[in-house]
N, C-alpha and C positions, 0 to 999 in steps of 0.2 A: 707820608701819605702818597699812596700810587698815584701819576698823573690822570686826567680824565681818559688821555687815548688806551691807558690800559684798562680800565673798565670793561665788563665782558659785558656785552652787549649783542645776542646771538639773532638781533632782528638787520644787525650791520652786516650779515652776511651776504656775500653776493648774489644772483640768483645760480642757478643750473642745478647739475643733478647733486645725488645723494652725494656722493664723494668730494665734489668741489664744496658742498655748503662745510661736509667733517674738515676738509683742510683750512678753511677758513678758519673755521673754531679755532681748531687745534692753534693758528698762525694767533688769533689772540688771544688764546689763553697763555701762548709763550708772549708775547709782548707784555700781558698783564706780570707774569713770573719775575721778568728784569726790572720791569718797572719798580715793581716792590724789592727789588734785589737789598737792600739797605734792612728788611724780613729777614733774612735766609738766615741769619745767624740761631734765631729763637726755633729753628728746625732740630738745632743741637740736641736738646734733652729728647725729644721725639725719637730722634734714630739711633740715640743712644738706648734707648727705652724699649725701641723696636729690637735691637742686637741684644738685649737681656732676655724681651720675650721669647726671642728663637731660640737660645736655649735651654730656658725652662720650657716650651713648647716639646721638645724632641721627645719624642718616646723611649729614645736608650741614651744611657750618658757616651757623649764623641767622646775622642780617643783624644787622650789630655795633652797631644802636641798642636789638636787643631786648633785650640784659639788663641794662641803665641803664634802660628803658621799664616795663621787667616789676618791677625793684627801687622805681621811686617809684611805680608803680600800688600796690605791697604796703606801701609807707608810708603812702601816702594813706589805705588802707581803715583800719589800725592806727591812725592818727590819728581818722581819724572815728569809731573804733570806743571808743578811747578817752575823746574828749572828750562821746561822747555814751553814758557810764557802759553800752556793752553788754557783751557778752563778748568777751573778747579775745583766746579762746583763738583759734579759728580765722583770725582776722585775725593772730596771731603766728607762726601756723604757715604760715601763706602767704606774711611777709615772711623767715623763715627759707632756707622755701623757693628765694626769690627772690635773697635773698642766697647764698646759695649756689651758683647758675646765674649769677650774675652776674660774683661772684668768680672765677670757672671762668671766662668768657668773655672777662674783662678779662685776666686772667693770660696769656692764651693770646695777647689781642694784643697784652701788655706787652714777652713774650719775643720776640717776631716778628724772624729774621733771615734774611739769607741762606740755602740750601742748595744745596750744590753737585747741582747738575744730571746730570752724565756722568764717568766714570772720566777723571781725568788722570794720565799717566805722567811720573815723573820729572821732576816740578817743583821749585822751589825752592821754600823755607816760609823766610819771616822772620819773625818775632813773637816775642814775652813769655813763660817757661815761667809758665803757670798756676797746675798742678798736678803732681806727678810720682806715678803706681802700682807699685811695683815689684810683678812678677810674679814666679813661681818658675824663669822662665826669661829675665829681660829686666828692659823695665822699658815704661812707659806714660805718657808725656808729654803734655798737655793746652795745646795754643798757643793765644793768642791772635795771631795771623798780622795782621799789617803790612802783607804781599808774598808771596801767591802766584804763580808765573808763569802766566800766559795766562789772566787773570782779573780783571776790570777791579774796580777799587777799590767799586764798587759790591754787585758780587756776591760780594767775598769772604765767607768765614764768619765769625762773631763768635768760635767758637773752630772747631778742628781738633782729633783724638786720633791721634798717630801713635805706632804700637808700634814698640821697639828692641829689637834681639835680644838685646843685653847692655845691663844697666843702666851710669851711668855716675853717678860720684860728683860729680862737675863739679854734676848736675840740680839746683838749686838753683830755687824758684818764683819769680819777680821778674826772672829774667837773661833774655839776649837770646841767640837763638841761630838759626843758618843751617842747615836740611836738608832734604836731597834725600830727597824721598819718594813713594809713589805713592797718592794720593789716590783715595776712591770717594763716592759718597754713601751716608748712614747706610741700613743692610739694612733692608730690609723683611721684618714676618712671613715665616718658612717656609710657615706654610700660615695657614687660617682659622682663630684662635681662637689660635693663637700667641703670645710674647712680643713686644709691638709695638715694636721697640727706634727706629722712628722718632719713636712719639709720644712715646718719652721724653729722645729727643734733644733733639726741637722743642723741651720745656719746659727742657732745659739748655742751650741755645743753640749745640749743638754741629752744626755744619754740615757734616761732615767728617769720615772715619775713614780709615786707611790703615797703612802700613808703611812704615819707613826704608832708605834704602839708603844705608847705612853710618851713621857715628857725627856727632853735631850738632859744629858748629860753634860757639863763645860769643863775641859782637860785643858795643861797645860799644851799650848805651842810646842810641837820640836825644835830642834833645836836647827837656825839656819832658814823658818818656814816665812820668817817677816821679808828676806830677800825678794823672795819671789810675789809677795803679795800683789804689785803693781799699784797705778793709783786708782783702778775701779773698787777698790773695797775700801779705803780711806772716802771717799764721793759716796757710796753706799754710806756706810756709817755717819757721815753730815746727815743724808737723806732719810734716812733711817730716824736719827736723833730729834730732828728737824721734825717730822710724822709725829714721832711719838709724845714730842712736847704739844703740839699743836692739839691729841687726841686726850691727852691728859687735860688743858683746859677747858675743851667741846668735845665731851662723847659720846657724846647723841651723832647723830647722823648730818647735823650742821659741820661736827668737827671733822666727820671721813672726807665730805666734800671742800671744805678749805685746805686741808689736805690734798687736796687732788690740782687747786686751783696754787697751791704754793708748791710742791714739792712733784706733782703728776702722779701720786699716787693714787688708782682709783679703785684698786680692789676692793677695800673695806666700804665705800657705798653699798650701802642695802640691796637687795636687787630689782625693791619696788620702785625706791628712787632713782635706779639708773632707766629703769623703762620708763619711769613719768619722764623724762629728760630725755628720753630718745624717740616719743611717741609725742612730745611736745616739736621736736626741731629743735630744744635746746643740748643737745649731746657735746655736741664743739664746744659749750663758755667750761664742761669738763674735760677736754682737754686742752693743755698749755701750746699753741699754735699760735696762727700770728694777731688776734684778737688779744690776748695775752701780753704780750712779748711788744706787740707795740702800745698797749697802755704802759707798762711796764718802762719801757722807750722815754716814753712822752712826759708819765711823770717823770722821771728820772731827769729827764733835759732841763723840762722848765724848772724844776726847785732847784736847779744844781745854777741856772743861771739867775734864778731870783735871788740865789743868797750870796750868788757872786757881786749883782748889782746894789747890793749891800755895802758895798767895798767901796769907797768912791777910786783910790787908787787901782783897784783892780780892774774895776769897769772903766776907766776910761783910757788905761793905759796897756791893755792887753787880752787879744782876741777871746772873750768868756764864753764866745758861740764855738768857736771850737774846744774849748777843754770842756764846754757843757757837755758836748759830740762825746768825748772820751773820753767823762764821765757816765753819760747814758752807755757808752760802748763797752764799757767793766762791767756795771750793772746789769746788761743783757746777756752779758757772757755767763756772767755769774748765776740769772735766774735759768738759763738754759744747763747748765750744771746741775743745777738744784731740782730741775724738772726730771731728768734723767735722759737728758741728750736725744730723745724721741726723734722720729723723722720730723714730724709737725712742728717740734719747739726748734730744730737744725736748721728748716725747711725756711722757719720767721727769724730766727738767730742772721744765717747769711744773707737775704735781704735789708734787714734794719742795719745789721751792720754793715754792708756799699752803700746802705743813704747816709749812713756818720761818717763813714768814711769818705764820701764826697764833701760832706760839710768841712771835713779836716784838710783837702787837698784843694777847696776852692771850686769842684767840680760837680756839675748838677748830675746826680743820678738819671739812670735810663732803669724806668720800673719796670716794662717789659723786659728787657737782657737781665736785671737784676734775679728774677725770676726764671729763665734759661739757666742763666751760669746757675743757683742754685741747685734745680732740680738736677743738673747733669754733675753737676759737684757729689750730692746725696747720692744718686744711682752708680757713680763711679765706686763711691767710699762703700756703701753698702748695697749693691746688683740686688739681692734678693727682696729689698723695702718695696720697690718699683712693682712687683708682685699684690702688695698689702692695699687695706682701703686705708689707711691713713695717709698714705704717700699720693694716692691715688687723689682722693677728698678731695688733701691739700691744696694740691697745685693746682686741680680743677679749677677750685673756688679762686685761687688766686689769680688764675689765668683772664679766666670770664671776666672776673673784678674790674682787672687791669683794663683788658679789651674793652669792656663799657663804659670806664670812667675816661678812655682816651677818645672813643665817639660819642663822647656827652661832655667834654671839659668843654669846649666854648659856651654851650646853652649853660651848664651848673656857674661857671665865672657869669654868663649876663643875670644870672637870678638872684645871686649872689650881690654885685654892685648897687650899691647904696642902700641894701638892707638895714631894717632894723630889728630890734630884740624880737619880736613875735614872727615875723618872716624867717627870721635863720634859724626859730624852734620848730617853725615849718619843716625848715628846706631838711633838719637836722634831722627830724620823724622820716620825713621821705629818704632821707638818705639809707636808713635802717631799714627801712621798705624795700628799696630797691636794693639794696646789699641782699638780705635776705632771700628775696626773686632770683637775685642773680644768682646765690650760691645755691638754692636750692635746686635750680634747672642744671647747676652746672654737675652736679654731684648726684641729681636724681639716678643716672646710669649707675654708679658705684653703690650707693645706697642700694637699689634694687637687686642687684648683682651680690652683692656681698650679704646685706641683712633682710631683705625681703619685705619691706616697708616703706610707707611715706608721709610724713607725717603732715597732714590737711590745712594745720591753722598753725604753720610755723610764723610768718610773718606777723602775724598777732602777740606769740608770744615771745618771737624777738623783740617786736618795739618795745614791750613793756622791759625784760629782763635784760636786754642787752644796755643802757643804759645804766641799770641799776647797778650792773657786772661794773661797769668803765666809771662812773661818779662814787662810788660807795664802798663797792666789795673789795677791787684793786686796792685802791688806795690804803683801807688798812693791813693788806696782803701787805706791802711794802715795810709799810710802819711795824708789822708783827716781826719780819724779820729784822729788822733795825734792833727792835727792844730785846729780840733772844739773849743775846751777850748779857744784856742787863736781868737775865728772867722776869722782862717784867712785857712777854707777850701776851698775856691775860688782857692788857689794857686794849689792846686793838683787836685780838682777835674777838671778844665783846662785842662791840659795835660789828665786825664784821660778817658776824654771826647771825646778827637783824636783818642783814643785805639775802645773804645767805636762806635765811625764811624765807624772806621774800618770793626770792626766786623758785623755792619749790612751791609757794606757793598757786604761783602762775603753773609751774610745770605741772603739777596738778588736776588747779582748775583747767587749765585748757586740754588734759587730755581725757577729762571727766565728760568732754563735749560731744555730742555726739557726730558717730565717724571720723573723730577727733585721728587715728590711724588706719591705713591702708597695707594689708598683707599682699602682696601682690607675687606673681611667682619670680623663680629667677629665671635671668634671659642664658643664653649661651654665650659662652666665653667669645666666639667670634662675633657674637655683633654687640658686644660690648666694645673690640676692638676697632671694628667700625664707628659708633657712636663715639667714640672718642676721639679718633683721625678726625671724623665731621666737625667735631669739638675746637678740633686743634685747628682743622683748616678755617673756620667761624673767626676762632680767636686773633691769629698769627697776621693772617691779612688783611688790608684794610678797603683795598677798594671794592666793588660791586661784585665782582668774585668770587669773593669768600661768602656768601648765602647760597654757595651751591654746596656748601658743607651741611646745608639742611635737608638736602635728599636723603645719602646715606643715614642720618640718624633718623627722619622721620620713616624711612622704608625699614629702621632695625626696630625703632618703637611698634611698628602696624605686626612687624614677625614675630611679636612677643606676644600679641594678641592670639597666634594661631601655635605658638609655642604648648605642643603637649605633653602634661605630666604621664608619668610612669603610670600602669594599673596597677605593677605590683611592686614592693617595697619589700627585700628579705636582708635581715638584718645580719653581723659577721658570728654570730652565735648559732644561726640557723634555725632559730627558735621563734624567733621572734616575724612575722609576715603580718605587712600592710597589706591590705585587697582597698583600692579605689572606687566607692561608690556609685552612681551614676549620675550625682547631684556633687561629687566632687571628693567630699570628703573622706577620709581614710579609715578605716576599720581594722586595729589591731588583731593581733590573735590573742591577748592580754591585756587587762588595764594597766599591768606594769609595764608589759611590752611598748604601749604605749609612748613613754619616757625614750625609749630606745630609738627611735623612727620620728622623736618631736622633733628634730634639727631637717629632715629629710625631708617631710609633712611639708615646715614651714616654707623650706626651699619653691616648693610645690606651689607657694601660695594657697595651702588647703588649709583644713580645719583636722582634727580628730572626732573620730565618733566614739560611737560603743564599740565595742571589745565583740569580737565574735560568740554569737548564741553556741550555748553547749548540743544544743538541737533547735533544729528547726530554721528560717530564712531571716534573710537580713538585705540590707543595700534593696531594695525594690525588689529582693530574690534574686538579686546577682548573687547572692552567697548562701547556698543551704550545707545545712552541718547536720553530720551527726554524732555518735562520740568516737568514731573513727578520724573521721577527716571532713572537710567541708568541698566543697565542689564550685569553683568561681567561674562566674559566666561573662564574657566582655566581647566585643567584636567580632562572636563569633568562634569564638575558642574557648574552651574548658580547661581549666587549671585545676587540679588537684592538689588541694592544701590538707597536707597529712599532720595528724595530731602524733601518731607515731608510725609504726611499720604493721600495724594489724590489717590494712584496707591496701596495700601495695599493690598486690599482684592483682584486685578486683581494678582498682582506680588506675592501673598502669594501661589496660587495656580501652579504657574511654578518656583519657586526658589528652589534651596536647603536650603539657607539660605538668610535670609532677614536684613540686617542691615540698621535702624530705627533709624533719629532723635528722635523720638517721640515714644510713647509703642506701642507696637505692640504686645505682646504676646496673647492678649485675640483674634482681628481679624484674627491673624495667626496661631491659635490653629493647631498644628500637623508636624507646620514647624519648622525648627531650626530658632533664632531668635536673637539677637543682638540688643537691643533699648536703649532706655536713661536712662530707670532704669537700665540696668544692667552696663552701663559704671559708673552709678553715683554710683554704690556699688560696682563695681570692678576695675573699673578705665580704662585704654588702653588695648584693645586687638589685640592680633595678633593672622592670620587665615592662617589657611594651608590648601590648598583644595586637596583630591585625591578620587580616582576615587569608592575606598573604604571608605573612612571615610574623616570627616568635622575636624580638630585637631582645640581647641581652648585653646590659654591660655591669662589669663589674669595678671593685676598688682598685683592684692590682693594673687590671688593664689600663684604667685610666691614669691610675700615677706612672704606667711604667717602668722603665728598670733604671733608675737612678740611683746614684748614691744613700739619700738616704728612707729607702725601698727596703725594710728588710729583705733577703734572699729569701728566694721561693722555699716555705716550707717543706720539710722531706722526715721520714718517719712514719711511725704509727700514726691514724688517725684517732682523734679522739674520741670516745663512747659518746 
């Protein structure tokens, strides 16, 4: 705890002018800095986090000796800094830095594979099943490919993901199998600011996405192919086995979710049950994080020392609190295995395990550092997680947690002392209350940022379900896996499949409620980055100080209020154009087109409307049509949205800008122009119309030229 003198207290300043009052500041906000110096370490994962952001930040990939150059420049200084007794704080914050851009850019070329370049139809796929996802309507197979046809051994991909319309129990990870499928390379954002599912590709090595046409084939293994297998496809195959037993006794939608809650598999959820669960605030008890992992924990410690106290020789003669520790410490290891090594299940795994492992050394864990070293552990091992809302979520919630329950342990210990039974069902409802509060402010930036929603009466439907997860559901999650060896998990996952109602039951009812969710738009990646620094400076320090982290996040929240969506929305087919209403909402050029532009829409925090009239006005008569092309009126400016190339050379001469199924730039020489070449080399654009300037940005520009960017298109344009 900072002492009182470092408390910022900016009424302590002296009198006189402007300048002497800023030096004062400045003088105690550095007295506050040292004071807290015993902090500095929980800055680690931050500047690590930061040195990841800068290079996924950069618009071109640096030249792959700079972040080995940039990492021993940041040792150097920390050595000299060292050996010649100065301060080392900045010289540590610089090799933090360092290390973490570095991390980031070696990873990137560690992964480096193949990706397939152009659509192939109907090729054959040979290779190794990976992984298998069952879906609520299929299933979802992960090859590692052998032999694709018309693709030389060189550019094949390291994996492929071909979907099946029906699962197939045969899927087993490790086997060999033959299918005809039709391959694409991994999509590219819909629009600017988008889910990048290529640069998540990149870092899973997956080169390849497509659909099967018809059911896989199972060949023998080559001869020599079990060497290289490793041990992710043996851990697949548990997980896999594991899934499938569990779906065979609950296959109803009770069984995809135990499944999710035992193994982390969540694909096979319905997709109406994953939104009651995500429009509830219950989305986290789906996945395996530290909610999870330390019930999992907890039972695991207590039965392991109640059965020891069973012993009388064993209990009185030999420490049971530590082999309980490392008993819970196998068993966590184990469910994090089983989960599929997630950042979230990683994220609860490395903290549970430094509190067992201080139980085992005699040493009181630090829950604040334990959560540092973690995240900076994760970010190191995988740079690119640090990116994602899970990782992000995560440590949020964990962060806040921590920070709250450390400036509220002495009031919770007085309310706490000489309680009884109904006071500690109190204090125990409150605590889920206030858990809840906390995670959801802590995560609300990410949440908005990533999915575009908030969910109104999550605290409601935590106290009910969260409870029911940690008394009921857990527990026979455990006992199910006990009994597999015996095939006699029928017997727990039953009961736990009542828990399991239950819980959708709430998710349901509460998102049946009205204004039960909020779509709200998304903010910009920079002041997401601010809210988060606020975040972290709120969290990390302790004295009067740290509530100046509430300006930056309450000045990014006020910016998101004046945050303007796009007017027009043209999708990378060039076919497909959103026009923005004046009441908000988006107007397709198709009701199918519609589907196209839903991810973009939502980003928007908009709604869709109707589909553009074949004739006649729409939007207030922001948008009149006719069966040429419609005519969009915003700010001031006229848009010419062409159905084809019949109305070009009339509507080139009165538009500001013209967007074109078809080329247009040569008829409309002089106008701003948007056609089919330029979505087919840059992909979705979004247009911002003012009264001053036309703003365009597009997919390409905003991922920039990174590794995995396809290269700029060249060739014939498409018809």
């Amino acid at each position: 705890m900072a002492s009182q003198e470092g408390d910022f207290a900016a009424e302590n300043a002296p009198p006189g002018d402007g300048a002497d009052r800023a030096r004062a500041i400045l003088r105690h906000l550095g007295a506050c800095f040292v004071a807290e110096r015993e902090r500095w370490p929980l800055w680690l994962p931050v500047l690590v986090g930061t040195g990841i952001g800068i290079y996924f930040w950069l618009p071109s990939e640096p030249a792959s000796w700079l972040g080995a150059a940039v990492l021993a420049l940041a040792v150097s200084v920390a050595l000299w800094a060292r050996r010649g007794e100065r301060d080392v704080a900045g010289p540590a914050a610089l090799l933090a830095l360092a290390l973490g851009f570095a991390a980031a850019q070696f990873q990137s070329a560690l992964v480096a594979a193949p990706v397939l370049e152009r659509r192939l139809a109907a090729v054959t796929v040979e290779g190794r099943l990976e992984a298998v996802d069952p879906l609520p309507d299929g299933a979802r197979l992960v090859i590692a490919p052998s032999h694709i046809d018309r693709l030389e051994a060189s550019a094949t991909p390291a994996l492929v993901r071909v979907r099946l319309r029906h699962g197939d129990a045969a899927a087993i990870p490790g086997a060999w199998l033959r299918v005809k499928a039709v391959l694409m390379p991994p999509p590219a954002p819909a629009m600017p600011g988008a889910f990048d599912f290529q640069r998540r590709a990149w870092f899973d090595r997956l080169g390849a996405v497509g659909y099967a046409l018809g059911g896989p084939h199972w060949i023998d293994a080559p001869e020599g192919s079990g060497a290289a297998m490793g041990w992710r496809v043996p851990l697949q195959t548990v997980r896999t086995s594991v899934t499938q037993r569990i779906r065979a006794a609950l296959p109803d939608e009770t069984g995809a979710i135990a499944a999710a809650l035992i193994t982390g598999d969540t694909h096979a959820i319905p997709p109406a049950d994953a939104d009651a669960f995500r429009n509830a605030g219950l989305a986290h008890i789906l996945v395996i994080a530290g909610l999870h992992m330390g019930m999992v924990a907890g039972i695991a410690f207590f039965a392991a020392r109640a059965l020891m106290a069973l012993i009388p020789r064993l209990a009185l003669y030999h420490p049971t609190k530590k082999y309980a520790a490392a008993t819970a410490l196998a068993v966590t290891f184990g469910y994090m295995l089983l989960s599929g090594a997630t950042v979230s299940s990683r994220r609860a795994f490395l903290m549970i395990g430094l509190a067992l492992l201080a139980v085992l050394v005699d040493r009181a864990s630090v829950s604040a550092r334990a959560v540092a070293l973690a995240a900076a552990a994760i970010m190191l091992m995988t740079p690119e997680s640090a990116t994602g809302p899970s990782f992000q979520m995560s440590f949020a919630a964990v962060a806040a947690l921590i920070a709250c329950y450390e400036a509220m342990r002495p009031r919770l210990a007085t309310w706490r002392a000489h309680a009884g039974a109904a006071r500690r069902f109190v204090l125990y409802l409150f605590g889920i209350a206030l858990t809840t509060i906390v995670t959801t402010l802590a995560t609300m930036p990410f949440t908005i940022y990533h999915f575009n929603r908030f969910a109104v009466y999550s605290v409601v439907a935590n106290a009910i379900a969260v409870p029911i997860t940690g008394f009921w559901v857990m527990p026979w999650a455990i006992v199910a896996v006990l009994l597999m060896p015996l095939h006699l998990e029928a017997l727990a996952l039953q009961p736990m499949s009542g828990g399991i109602a239950a819980i959708m039951a709430v998710a349901r009812a509460v998102t049946s409620w009205p204004g039960a969710v909020m779509n709200v738009p998304s903010m910009p990646a920079a002041s997401l980055v601010l809210l988060g620094l606020g975040g972290v400076w709120l969290c990390i320090w302790q004295g009067r100080w740290r509530w100046l982290g509430l300006a930056p996040m309450a000045a990014c929240y006020l910016a998101i209020l004046f945050e303007r969506p796009p007017d027009l929305l043209v999708a990378a087919d060039g076919r497909v154009v959103a026009a923005r209403a004046p009441g908000g909402a988006y107007l397709p050029s198709t009701e199918q087109g519609g589907r196209v532009v839903e991810g973009a829409v939502r980003r928007a925090g908009a709604s869709l409307g109707a589909a553009w009239p074949e004739t006649g006005s729409a939007a207030g008569g922001a948008l009149a049509c006719d069966a040429s092309a419609c005519l969009y009126r915003a700010q001031g400016r006229v848009v010419a949205l062409e159905r084809g190339g019949d109305a070009l050379a009339e509507d080139c001469r009165v538009a500001d800008l013209v967007v074109s199924p078809v080329a247009a730039h040569r008829p409309c020489r002089g106008t701003r122009v948007i056609d089919r070449i330029d979505t087919w080399r840059k992909g979705g654009h979004a247009v911002w119309l003012d009264p001053h300037r036309i703003r365009i940005e597009t997919v390409r520009e905003w991922q920039g030229a990174r590794p995995w960017v396809p290269r700029a298109v060249t060739g014939p344009a498409p018809q």
